[in-house]
PAZAPA-4460 file (N, C-alpha, C; in steps of 0.05 Angstrom, whole numbers, plus 32768, in hexadecimal, padded with zeros to 4 digits):
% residues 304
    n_x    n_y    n_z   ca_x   ca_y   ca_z    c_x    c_y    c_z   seq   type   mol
   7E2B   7DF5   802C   7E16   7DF7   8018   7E1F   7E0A   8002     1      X     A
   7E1A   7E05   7FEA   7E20   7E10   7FD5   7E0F   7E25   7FCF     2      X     A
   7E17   7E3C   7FB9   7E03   7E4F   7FB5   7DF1   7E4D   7F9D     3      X     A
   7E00   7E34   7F92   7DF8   7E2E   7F73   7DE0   7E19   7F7C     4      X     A
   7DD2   7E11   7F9C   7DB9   7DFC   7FA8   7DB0   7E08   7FA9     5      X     A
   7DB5   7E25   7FB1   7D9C   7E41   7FB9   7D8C   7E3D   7F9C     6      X     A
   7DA3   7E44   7F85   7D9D   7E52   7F71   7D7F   7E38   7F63     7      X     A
   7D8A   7E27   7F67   7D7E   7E09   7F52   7D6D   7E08   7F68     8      X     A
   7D67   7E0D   7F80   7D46   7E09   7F8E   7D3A   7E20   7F8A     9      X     A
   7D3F   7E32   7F85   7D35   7E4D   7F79   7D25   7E42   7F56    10      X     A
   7D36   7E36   7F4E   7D2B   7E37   7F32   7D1A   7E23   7F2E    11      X     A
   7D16   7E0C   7F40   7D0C   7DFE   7F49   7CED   7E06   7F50    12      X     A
   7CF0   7E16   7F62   7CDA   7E27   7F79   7CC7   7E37   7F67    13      X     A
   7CD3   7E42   7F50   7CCA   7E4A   7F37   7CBE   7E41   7F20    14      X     A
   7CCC   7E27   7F17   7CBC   7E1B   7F00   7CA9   7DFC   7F11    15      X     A
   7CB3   7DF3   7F29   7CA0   7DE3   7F30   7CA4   7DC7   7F20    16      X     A
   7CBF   7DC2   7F17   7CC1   7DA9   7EFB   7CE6   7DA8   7EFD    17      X     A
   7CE6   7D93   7F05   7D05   7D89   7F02   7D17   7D8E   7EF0    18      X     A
   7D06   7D83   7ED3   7D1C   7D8D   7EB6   7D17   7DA9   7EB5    19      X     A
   7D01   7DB9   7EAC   7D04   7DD7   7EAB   7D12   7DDE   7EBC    20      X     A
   7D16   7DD8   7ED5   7D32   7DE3   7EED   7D49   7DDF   7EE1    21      X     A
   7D46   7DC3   7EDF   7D6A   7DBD   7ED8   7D75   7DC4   7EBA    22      X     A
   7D5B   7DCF   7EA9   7D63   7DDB   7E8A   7D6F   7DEF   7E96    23      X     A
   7D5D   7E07   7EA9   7D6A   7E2C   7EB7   7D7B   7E24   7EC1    24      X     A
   7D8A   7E14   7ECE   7DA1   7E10   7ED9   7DB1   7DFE   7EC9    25      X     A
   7DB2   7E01   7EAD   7DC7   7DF6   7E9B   7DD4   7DD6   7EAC    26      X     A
   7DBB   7DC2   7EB3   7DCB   7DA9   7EB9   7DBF   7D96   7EAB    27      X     A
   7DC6   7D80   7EB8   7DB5   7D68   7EB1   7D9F   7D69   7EC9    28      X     A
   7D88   7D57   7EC9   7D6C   7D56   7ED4   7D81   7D42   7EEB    29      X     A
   7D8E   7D2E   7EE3   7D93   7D1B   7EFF   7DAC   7D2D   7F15    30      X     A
   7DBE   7D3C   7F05   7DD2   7D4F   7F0D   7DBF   7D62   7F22    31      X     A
   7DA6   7D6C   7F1A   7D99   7D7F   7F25   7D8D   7D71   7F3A    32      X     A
   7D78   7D5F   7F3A   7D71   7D4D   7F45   7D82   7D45   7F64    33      X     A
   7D99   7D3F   7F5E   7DA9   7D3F   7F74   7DB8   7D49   7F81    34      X     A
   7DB4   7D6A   7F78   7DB9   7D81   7F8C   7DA8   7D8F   7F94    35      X     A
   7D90   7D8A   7F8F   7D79   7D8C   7FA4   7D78   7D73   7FB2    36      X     A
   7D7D   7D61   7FB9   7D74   7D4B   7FC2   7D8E   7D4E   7FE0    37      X     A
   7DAB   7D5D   7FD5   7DC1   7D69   7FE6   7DB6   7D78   7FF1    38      X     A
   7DAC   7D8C   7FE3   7D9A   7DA4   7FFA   7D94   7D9C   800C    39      X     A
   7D7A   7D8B   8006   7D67   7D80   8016   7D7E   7D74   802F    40      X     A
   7D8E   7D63   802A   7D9E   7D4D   8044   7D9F   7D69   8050    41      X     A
   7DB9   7D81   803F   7DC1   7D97   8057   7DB0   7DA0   8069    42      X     A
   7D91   7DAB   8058   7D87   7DB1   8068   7D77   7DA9   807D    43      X     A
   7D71   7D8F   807F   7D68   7D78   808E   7D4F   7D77   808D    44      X     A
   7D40   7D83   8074   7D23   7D80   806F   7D1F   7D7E   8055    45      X     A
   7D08   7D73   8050   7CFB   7D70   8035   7CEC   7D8A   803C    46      X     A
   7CF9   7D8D   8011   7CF6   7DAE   800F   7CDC   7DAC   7FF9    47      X     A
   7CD8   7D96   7FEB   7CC5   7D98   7FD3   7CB4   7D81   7FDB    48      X     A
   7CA1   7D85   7FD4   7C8F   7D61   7FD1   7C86   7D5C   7FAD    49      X     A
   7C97   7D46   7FAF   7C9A   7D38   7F98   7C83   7D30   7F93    50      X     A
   7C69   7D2A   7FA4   7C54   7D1C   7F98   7C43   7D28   7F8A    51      X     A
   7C42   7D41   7F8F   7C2F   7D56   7F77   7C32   7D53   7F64    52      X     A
   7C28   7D5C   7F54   7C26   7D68   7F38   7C1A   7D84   7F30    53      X     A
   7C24   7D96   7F27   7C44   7D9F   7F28   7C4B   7D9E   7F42    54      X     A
   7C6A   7D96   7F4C   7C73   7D9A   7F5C   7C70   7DB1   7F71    55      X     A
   7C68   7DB1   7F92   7C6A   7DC2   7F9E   7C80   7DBA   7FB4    56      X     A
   7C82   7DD5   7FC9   7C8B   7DD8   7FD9   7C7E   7DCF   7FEC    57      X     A
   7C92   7DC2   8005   7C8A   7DBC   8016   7C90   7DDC   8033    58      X     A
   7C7F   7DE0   8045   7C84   7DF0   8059   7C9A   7DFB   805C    59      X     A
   7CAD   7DE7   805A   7CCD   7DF0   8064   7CDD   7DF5   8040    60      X     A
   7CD1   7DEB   8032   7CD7   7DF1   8013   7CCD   7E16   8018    61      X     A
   7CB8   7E18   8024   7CA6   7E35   801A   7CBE   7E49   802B    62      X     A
   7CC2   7E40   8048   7CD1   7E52   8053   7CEA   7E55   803C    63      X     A
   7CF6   7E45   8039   7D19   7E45   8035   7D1B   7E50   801F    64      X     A
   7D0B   7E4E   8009   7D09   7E5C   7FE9   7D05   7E79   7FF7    65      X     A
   7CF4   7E82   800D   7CFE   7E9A   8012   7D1A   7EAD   8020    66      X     A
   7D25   7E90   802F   7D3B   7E92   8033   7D4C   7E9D   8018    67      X     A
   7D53   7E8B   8004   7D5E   7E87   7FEB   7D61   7E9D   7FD9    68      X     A
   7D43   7EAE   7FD9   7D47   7EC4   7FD2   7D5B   7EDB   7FDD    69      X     A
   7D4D   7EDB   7FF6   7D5E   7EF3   7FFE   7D76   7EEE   8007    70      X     A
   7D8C   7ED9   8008   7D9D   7EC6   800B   7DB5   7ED7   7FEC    71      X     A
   7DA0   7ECE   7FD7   7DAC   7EC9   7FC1   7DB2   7EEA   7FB6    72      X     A
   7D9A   7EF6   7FC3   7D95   7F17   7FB7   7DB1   7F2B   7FC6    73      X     A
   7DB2   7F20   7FE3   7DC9   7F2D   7FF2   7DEB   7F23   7FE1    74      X     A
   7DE8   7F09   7FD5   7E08   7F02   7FD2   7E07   7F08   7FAE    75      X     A
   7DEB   7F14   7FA9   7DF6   7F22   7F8B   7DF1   7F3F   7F95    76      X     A
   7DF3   7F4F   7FA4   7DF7   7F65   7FA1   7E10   7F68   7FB1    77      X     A
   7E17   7F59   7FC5   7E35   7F5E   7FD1   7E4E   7F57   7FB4    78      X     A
   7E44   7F42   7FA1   7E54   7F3F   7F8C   7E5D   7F5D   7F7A    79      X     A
   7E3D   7F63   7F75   7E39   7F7D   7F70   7E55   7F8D   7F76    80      X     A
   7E57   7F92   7F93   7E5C   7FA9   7FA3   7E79   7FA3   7F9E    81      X     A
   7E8A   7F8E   7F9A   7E9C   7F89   7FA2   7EA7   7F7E   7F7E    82      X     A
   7E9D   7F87   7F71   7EA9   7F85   7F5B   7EA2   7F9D   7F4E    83      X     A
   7E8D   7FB7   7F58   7E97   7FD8   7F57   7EB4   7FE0   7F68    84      X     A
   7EB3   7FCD   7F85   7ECF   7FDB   7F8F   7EE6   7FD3   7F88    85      X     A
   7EE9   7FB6   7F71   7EFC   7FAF   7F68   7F08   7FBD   7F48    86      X     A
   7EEB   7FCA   7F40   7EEF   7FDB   7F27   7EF6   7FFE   7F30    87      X     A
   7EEE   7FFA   7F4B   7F00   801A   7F5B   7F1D   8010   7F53    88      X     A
   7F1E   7FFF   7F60   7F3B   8001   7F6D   7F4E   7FF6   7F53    89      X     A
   7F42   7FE6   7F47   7F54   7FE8   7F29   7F54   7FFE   7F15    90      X     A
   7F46   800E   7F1B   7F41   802F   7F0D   7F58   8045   7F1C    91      X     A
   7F61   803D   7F3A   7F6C   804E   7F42   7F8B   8046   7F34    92      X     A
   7F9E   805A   7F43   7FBE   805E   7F36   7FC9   8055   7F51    93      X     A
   7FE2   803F   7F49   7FE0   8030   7F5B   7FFF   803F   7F68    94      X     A
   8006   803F   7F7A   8018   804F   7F84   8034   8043   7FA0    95      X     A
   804B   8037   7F97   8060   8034   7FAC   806A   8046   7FAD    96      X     A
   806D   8052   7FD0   806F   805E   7FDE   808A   805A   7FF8    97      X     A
   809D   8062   8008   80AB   8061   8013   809D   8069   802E    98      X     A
   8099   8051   803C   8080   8059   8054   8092   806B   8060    99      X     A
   809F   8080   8066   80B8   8097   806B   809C   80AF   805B   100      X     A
   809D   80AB   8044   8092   80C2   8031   806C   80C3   803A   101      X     A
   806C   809B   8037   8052   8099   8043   8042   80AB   8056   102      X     A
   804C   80A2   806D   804A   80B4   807C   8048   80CF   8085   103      X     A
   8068   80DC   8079   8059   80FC   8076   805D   810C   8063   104      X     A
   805C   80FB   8050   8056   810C   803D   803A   810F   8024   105      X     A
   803B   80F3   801B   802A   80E8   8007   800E   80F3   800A   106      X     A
   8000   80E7   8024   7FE2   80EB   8025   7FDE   8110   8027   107      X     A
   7FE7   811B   8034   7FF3   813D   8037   7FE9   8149   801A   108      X     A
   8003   813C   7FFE   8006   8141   7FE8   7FF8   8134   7FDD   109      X     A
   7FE8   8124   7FDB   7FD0   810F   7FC9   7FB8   811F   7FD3   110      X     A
   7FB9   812A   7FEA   7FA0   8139   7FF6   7FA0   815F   7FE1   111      X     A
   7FAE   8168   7FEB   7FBA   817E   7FDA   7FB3   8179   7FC1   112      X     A
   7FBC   816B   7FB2   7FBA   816C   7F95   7FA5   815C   7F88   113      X     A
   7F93   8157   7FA2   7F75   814F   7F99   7F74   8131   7F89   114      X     A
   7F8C   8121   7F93   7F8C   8109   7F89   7F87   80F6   7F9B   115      X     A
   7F83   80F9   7FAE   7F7C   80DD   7FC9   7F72   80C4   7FB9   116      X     A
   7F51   80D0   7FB1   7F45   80BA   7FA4   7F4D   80AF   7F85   117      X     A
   7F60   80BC   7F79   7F70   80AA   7F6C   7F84   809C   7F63   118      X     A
   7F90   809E   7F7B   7FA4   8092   7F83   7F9D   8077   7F97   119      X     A
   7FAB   806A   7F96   7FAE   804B   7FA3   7FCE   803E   7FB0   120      X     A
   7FD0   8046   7FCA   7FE9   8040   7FD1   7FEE   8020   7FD8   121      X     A
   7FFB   8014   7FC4   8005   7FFB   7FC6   801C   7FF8   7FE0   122      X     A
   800B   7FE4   7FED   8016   7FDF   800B   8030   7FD1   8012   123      X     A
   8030   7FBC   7FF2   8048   7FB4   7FF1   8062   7FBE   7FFA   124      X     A
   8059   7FD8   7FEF   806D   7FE8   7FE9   8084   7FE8   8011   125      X     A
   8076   7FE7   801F   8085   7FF0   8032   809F   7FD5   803F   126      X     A
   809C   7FC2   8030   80A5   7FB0   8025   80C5   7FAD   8017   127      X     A
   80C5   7FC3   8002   80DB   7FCA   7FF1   80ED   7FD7   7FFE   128      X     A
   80FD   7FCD   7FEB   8123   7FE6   7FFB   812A   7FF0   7FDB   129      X     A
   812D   800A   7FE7   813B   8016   7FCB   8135   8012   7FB1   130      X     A
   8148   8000   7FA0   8142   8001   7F90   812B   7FEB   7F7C   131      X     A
   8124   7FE3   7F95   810B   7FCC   7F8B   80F9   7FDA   7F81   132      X     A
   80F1   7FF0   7F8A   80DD   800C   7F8B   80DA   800D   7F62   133      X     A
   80F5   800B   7F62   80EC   8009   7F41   80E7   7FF7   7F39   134      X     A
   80FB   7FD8   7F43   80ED   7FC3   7F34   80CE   7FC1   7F37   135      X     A
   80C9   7FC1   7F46   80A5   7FBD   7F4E   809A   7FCF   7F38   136      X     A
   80A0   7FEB   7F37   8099   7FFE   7F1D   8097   7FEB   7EF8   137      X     A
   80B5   7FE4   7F02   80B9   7FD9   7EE4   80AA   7FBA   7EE2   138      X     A
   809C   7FA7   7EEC   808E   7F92   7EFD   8073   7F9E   7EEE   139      X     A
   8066   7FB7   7EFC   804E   7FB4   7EF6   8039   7FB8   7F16   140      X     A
   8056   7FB7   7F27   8042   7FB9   7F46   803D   7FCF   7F4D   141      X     A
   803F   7FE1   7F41   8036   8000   7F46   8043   8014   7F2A   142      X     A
   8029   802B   7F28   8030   8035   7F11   8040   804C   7F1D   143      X     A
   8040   8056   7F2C   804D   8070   7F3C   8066   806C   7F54   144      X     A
   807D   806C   7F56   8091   8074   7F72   808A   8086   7F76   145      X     A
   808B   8084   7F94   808C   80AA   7FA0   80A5   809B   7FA9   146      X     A
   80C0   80AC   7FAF   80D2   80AA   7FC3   80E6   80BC   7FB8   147      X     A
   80F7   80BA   7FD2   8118   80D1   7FD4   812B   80CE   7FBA   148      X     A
   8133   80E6   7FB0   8144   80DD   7F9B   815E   80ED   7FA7   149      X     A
   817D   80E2   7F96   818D   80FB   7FA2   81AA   80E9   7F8D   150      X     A
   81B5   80F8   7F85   81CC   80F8   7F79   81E1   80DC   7F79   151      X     A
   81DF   80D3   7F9C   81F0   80CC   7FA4   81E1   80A1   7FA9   152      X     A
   81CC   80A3   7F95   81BE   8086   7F98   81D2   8075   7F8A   153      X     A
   81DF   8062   7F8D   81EC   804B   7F83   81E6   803B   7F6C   154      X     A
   81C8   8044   7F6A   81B8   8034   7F51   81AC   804D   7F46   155      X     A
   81B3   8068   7F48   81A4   807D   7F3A   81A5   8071   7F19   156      X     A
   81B3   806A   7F0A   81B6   8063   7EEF   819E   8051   7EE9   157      X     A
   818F   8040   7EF9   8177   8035   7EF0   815E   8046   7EEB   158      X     A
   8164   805D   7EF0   814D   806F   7EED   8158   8081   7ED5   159      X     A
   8157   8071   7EBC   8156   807B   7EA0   8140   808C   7E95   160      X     A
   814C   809D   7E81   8136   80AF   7E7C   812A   80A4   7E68   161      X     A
   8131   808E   7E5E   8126   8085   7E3E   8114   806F   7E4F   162      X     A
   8111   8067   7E5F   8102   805B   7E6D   80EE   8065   7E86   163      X     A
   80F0   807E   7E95   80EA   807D   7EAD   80E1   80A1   7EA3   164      X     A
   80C8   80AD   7EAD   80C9   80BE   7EB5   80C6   80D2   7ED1   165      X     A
   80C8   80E8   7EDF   80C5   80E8   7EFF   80C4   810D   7EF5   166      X     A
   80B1   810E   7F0F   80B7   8137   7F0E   80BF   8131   7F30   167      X     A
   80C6   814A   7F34   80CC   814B   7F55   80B9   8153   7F5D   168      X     A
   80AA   8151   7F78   8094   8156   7F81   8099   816A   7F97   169      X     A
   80B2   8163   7FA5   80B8   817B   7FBA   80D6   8171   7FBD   170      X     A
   80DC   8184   7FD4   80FD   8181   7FE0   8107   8184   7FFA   171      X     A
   8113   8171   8002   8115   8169   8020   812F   816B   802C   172      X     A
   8137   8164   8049   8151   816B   804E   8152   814B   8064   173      X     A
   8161   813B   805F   8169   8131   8076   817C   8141   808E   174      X     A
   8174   813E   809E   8176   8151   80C3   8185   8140   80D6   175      X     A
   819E   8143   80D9   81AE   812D   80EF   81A1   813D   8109   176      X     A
   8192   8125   8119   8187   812B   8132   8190   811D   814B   177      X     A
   8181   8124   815F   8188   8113   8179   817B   8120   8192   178      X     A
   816F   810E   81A3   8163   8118   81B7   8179   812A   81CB   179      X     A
   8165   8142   81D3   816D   814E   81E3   8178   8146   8201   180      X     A
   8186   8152   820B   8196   814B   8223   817D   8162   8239   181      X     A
   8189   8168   8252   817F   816D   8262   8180   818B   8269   182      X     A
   8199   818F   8250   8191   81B2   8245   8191   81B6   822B   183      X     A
   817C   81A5   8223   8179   81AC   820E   8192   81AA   81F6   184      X     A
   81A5   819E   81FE   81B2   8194   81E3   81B1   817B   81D8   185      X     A
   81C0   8176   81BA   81BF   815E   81BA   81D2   8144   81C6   186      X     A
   81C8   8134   81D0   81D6   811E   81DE   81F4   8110   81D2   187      X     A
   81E4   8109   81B1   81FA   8108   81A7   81FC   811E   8194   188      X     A
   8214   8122   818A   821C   8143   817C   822F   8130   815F   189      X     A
   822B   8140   814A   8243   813B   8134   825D   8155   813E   190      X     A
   8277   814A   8133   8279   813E   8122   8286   811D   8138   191      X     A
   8287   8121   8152   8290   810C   815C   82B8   8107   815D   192      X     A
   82C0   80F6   8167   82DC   80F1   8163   82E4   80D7   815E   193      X     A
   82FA   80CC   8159   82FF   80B2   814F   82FE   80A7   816B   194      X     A
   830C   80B5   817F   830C   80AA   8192   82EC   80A6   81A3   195      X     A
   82D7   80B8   81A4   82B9   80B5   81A0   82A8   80B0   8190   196      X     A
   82A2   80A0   817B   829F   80AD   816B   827B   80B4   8172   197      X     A
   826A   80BD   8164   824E   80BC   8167   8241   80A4   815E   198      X     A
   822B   809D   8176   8212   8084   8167   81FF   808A   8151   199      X     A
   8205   807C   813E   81EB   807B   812F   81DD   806E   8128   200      X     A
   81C7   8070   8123   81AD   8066   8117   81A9   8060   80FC   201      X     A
   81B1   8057   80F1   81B9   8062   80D3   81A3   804D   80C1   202      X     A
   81A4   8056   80AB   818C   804B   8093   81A0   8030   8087   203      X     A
   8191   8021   8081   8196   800C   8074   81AF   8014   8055   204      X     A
   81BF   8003   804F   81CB   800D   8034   81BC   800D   801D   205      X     A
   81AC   7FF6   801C   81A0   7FF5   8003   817F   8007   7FFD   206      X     A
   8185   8010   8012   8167   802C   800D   816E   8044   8001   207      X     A
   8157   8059   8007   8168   806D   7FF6   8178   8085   8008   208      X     A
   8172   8084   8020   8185   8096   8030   81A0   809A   803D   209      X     A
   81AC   807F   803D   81C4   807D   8049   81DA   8088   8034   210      X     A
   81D9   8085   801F   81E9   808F   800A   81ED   80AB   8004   211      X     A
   81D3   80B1   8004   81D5   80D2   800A   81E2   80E3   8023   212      X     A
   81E0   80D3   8035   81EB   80E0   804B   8205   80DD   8051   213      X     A
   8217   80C8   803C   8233   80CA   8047   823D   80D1   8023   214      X     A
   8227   80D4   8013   8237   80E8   7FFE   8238   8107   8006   215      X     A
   8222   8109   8016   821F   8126   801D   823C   8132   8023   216      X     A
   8240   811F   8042   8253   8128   8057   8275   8125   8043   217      X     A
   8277   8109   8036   828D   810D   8022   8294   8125   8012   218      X     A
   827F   8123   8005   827C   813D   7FF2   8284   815A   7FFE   219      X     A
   8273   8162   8013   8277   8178   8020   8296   8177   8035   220      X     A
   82A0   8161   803D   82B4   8158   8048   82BA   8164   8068   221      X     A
   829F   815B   8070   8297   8160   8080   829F   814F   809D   222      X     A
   82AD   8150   80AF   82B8   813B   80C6   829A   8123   80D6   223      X     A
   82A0   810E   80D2   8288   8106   80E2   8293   80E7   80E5   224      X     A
   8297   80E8   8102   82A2   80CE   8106   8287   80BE   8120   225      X     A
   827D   80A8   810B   8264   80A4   8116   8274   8080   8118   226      X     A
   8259   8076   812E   825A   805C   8131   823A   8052   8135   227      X     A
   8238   8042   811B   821F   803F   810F   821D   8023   8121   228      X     A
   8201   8023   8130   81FB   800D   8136   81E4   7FFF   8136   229      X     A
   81DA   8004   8122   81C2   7FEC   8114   81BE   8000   80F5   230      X     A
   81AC   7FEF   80E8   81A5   8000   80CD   8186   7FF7   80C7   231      X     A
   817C   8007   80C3   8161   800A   80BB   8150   8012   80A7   232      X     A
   8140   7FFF   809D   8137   800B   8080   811B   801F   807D   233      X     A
   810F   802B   809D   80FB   803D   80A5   8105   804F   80AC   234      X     A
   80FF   806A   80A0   8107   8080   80B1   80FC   8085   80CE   235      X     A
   80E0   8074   80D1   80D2   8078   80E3   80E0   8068   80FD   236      X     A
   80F4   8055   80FC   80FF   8040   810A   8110   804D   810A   237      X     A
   812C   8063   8101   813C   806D   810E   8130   8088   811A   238      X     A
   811F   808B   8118   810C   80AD   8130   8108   8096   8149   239      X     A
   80F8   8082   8147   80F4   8077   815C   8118   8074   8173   240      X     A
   8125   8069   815F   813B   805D   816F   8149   8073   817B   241      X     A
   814D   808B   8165   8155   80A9   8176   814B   80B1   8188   242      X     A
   812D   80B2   8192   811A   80C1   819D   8122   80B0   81B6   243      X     A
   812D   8097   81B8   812E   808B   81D0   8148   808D   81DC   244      X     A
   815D   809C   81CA   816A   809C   81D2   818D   808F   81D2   245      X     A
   8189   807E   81B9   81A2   8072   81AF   81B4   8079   819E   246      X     A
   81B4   808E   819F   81C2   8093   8186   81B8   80AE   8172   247      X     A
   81C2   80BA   8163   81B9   80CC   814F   81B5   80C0   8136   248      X     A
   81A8   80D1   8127   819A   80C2   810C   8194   80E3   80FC   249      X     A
   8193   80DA   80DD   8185   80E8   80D0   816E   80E6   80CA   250      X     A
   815B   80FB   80CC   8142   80F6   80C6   8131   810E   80B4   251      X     A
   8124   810D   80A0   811A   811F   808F   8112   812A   809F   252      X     A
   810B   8146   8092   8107   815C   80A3   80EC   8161   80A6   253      X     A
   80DB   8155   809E   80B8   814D   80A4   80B7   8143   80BC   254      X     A
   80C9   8130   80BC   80CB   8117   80D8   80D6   8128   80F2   255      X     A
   80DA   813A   80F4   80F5   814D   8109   80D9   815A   811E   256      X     A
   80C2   8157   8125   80B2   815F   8131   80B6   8158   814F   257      X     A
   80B0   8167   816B   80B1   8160   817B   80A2   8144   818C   258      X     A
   80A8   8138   819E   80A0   8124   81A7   80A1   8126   81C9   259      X     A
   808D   8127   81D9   8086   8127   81FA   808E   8109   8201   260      X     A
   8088   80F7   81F2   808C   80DA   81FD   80B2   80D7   81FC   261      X     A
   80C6   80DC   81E7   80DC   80DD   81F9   80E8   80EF   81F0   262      X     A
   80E4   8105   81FB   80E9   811E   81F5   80EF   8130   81E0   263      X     A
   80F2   8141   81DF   80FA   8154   81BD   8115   8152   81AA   264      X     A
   8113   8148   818D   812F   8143   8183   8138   8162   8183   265      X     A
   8151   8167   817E   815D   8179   8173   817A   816B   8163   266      X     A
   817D   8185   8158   819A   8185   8145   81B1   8176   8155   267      X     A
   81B7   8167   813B   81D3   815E   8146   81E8   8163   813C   268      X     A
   81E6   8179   8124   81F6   8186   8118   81F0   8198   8105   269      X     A
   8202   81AD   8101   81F7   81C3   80F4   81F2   81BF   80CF   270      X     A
   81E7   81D3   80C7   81D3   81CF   80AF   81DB   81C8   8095   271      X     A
   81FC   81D1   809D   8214   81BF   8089   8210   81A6   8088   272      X     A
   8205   8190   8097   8201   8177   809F   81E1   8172   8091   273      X     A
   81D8   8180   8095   81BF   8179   807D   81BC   816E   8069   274      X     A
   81AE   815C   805D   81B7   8147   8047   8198   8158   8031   275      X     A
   819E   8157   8018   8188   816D   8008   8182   814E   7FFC   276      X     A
   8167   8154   7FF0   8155   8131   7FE4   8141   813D   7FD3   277      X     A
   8137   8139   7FBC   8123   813F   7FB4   810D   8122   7FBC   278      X     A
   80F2   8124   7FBD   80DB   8114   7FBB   80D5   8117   7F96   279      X     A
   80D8   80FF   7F8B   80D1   80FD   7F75   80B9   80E1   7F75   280      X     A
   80AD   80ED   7F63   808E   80DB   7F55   80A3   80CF   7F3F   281      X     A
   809A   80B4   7F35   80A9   80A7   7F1E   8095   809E   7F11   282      X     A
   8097   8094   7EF5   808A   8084   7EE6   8096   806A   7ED3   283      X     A
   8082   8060   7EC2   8092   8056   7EAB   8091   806A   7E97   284      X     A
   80A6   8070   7E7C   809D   8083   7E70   8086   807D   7E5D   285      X     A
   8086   8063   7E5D   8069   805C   7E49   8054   8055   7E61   286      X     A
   8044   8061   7E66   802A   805E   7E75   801C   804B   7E75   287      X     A
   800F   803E   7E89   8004   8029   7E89   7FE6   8039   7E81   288      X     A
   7FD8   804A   7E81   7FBC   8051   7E82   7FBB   8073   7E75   289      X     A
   7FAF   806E   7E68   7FA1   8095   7E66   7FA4   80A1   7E79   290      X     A
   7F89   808F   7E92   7F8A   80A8   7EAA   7FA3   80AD   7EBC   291      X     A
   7FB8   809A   7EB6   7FD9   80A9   7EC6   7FE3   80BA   7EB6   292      X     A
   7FE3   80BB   7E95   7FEA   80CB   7E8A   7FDE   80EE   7E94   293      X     A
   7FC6   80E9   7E92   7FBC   80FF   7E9C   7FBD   8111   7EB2   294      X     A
   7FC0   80FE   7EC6   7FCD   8103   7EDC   7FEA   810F   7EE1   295      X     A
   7FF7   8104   7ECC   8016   810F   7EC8   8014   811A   7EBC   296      X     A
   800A   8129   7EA4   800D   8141   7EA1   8001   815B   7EB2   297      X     A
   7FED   8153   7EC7   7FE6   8165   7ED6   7FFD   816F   7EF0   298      X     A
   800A   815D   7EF5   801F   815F   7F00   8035   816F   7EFD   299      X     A
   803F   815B   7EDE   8056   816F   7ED1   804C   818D   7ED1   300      X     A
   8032   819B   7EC6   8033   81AD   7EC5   8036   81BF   7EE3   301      X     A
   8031   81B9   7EF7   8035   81B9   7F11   8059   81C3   7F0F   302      X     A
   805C   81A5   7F14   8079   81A4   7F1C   8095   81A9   7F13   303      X     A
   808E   81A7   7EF2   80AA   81AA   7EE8   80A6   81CB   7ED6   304      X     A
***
């Protein structure tokens, strides 16, 4: 049943006259005519009696016009409701996020800086690798990145300044970890040997952490003879895979918290092995809205 039969037996129920109905409902009289006449089949009763003059209702006409009202009154105020929450949510700043940052960092720092409610974390987002994070930016699918930045990104050059603006929001350390042994060390240890070498857990290439972590160790020239055996684009999927036990992994240092279900990570190498990251917010440098502008400058003054 349609909502536009409610509406035309309503107007109907009101003027008591076929053409004055079908004038308020912008039809023709035979057009109208025969969607009340549809009503009527759906509802399996004669709703009007035609033999009056003016037209009345019949018993089950008297009930259902009260139906119709309150029928019609509930699905215009749910319209109502639901095109205020669609003018929320196109008012808010829409936000991809690195469900890594998601997790523990974002809601933390959106809570802190008194932005929860205007912010909007696009879910897509957990979706993206690396450097999609901008295309989606440059797209139009979110006005804000949160994610890791660091020297050593492969596509750092797409993040132009004549195009892109970002402040840093904080600064992090990736933590080579590994579950503890049965005194308390770690199971697996850096720097490993060719002839052993260590398991790891390691991040996907085309994200943003794996790059950092073997520019780190290059750079610093640091020994680490690892044997990488899967790659992952969640930081939350290599904690899991360490915590069980396969291997060592890096994991931001938010993420390094203890765990009873399989026991406590610790170090798997010393602090030389630390990989340094800033968390940067990004934009376009032309703004899609006033209220992000505003927002970024409340920031910048903050941050930079």
């Amino acid at each position: 049943m349609e909502i536009r039969w409610l509406e035309d037996f309503m107007a109907l129920a009101r003027t008591r006259h076929f053409s004055r109905a079908a004038e308020l409902q912008h039809v023709s009289q035979p057009t109208f005519s025969r969607r009340i006449k549809l009503l009527e089949e759906a509802m399996g009763a004669t709703l009007i009696n035609r033999q009056s003059l003016p037209l009345s209702l019949t018993p089950a006409g008297e009930a259902f016009v009260e139906l119709c009202e309150r029928v019609t009154r509930d699905v215009r105020e749910t319209k109502d409701r639901i095109s205020d929450m669609e003018s929320e949510a196109s008012a808010r700043i829409s936000v991809g996020s690195t469900q890594g940052l998601f997790s523990h960092f974002y809601q933390g720092w959106a809570q802190q800086e008194g932005l929860a409610e205007r912010l909007q974390l696009n879910l897509k987002a957990t979706n993206w690798v690396g450097e999609q994070f901008l295309d989606a930016l440059d797209n139009g699918e979110c006005d804000l990145v949160l994610c890791y930045w660091h020297e050593d990104l492969p596509w750092k050059d797409h993040l132009s300044e004549d195009r892109y603006e970002w402040v840093t929001l904080a600064r992090e350390f990736l933590v080579p970890v590994s579950v503890a042994d049965e005194n308390g060390q770690p199971r697996f240890a850096l720097p490993g040997t060719p002839e052993q070498p260590v398991p790891l857990i390691a991040y996907h290439s085309r994200g943003f952490l794996q790059s950092a972590i073997e520019g780190h160790l290059n750079r610093r020239k640091l020994p680490a003879n690892l044997l990488p055996l899967n790659e992952n684009t969640q930081s939350a999927s290599i904690k899991a895979l360490v915590k069980q036990g396969f291997g060592m992994g890096w994991l931001p240092q938010r993420m390094t918290e203890k765990s009873e279900r399989f026991g406590s990570l610790t170090r798997a190498g010393d602090k030389r092995c630390d990989v340094p990251l800033e968390i940067r917010l990004i934009r376009l440098r032309e703004p899609r809205s006033d209220d992000l502008l505003t927002l970024w400058k409340k920031l910048e003054n903050k941050h930079v």
